[in-house]
N, C-alpha and C positions, 0 to 999 in steps of 0.2 A: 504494500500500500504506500505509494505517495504522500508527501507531506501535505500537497494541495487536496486530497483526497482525504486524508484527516483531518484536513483544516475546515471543508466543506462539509463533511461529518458534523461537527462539532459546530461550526455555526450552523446549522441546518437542527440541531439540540437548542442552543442558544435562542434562534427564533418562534420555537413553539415553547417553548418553557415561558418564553417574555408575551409573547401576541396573545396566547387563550389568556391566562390571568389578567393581561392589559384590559382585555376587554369587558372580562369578570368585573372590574373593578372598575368600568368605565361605564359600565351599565348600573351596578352601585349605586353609585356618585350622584350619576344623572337622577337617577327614582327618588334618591334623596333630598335631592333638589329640590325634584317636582314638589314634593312631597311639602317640603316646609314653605313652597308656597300658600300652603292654606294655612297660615296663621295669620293673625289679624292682631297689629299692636293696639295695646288698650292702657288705661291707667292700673293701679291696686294697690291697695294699703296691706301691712305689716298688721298682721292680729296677733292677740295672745295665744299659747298654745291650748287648744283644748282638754280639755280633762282626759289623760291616761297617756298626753302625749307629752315629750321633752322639750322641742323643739317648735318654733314658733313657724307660722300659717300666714297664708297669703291669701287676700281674696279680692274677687272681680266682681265685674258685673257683664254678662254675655250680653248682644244681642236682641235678646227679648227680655230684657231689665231685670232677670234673676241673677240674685248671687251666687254664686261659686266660689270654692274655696279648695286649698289643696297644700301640702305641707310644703315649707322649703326646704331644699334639696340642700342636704350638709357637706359644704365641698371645704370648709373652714378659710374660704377667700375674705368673705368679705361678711360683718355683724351688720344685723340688721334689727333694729329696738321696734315694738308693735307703737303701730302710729307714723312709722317712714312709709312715702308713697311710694311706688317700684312705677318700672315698667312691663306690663304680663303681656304675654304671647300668647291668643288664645285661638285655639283651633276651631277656625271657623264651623267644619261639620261634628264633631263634638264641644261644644264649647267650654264643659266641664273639665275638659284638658286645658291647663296653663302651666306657660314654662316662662323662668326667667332670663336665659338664655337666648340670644337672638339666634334665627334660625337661617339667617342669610346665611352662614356658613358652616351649612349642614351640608355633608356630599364633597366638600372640598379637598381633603386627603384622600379620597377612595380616587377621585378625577385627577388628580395631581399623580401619583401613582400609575393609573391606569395610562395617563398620557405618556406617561418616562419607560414605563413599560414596555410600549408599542415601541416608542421611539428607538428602545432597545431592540425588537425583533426586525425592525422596518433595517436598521443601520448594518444588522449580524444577514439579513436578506441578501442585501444590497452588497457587501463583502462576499456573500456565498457566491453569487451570479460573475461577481470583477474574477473571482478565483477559479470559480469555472469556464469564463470563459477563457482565461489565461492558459488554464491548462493545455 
């Protein structure tokens, strides 16, 4: 076997290890996206915790002027005292979901990836084909 014949081997490995996952993760990303398009920014206050719980509650108001409420997420970034206004993200088709997290950049590491991905099968191709035809 020739060196161009293992070389071709081996990126011809290179580009389906990089393309199918590139695209796994490129479809991901995108449904992610979509996905956080349906949230809808709203105002919401800081509540006291409810009885049985530790940690302090957040609540909105959806849509059809009911409140909603739902615990905060304990990432220990940032205190929040009940009676601070926030900003909620609330899922337009359930509205009982709120998150405080913006969701613009939901999807963004699986499509970042998935692009570098490709990028690496398309380049290890593109090598395959200059080495075959060289041969």
């Amino acid at each position: 076997m020739s060196a161009t014949s293992a070389l071709s081997l081996i990126l011809e490995l290179v580009t389906w290890v990089a393309l199918l996952p590139g695209i796994v993760f490129l479809i991901v990303g995108y449904v992610r996206k979509a996905m956080a398009g349906r949230y809808e920014q709203t105002w919401g206050v800081v509540i006291p915790s409810p009885a049985g719980t530790t940690h302090p509650w957040f609540r909105w108001m959806d849509e059809s002027r009911e409140l909603q409420s739902a615990p905060i997420p304990v990432d220990g970034e940032e205190t929040l005292e009940p009676g601070d206004e926030i900003t909620v993200y609330m899922d337009r088709r359930n509205p009982d979901r709120g998150r405080l997290d913006d969701p613009a950049g939901d999807g963004r590491a699986p499509r970042v990836i998935g692009w570098i991905l490709i990028a690496i099968g398309l380049a290890a191709t593109a090598v395959q084909l200059i080495a075959l035809l060289a041969e």
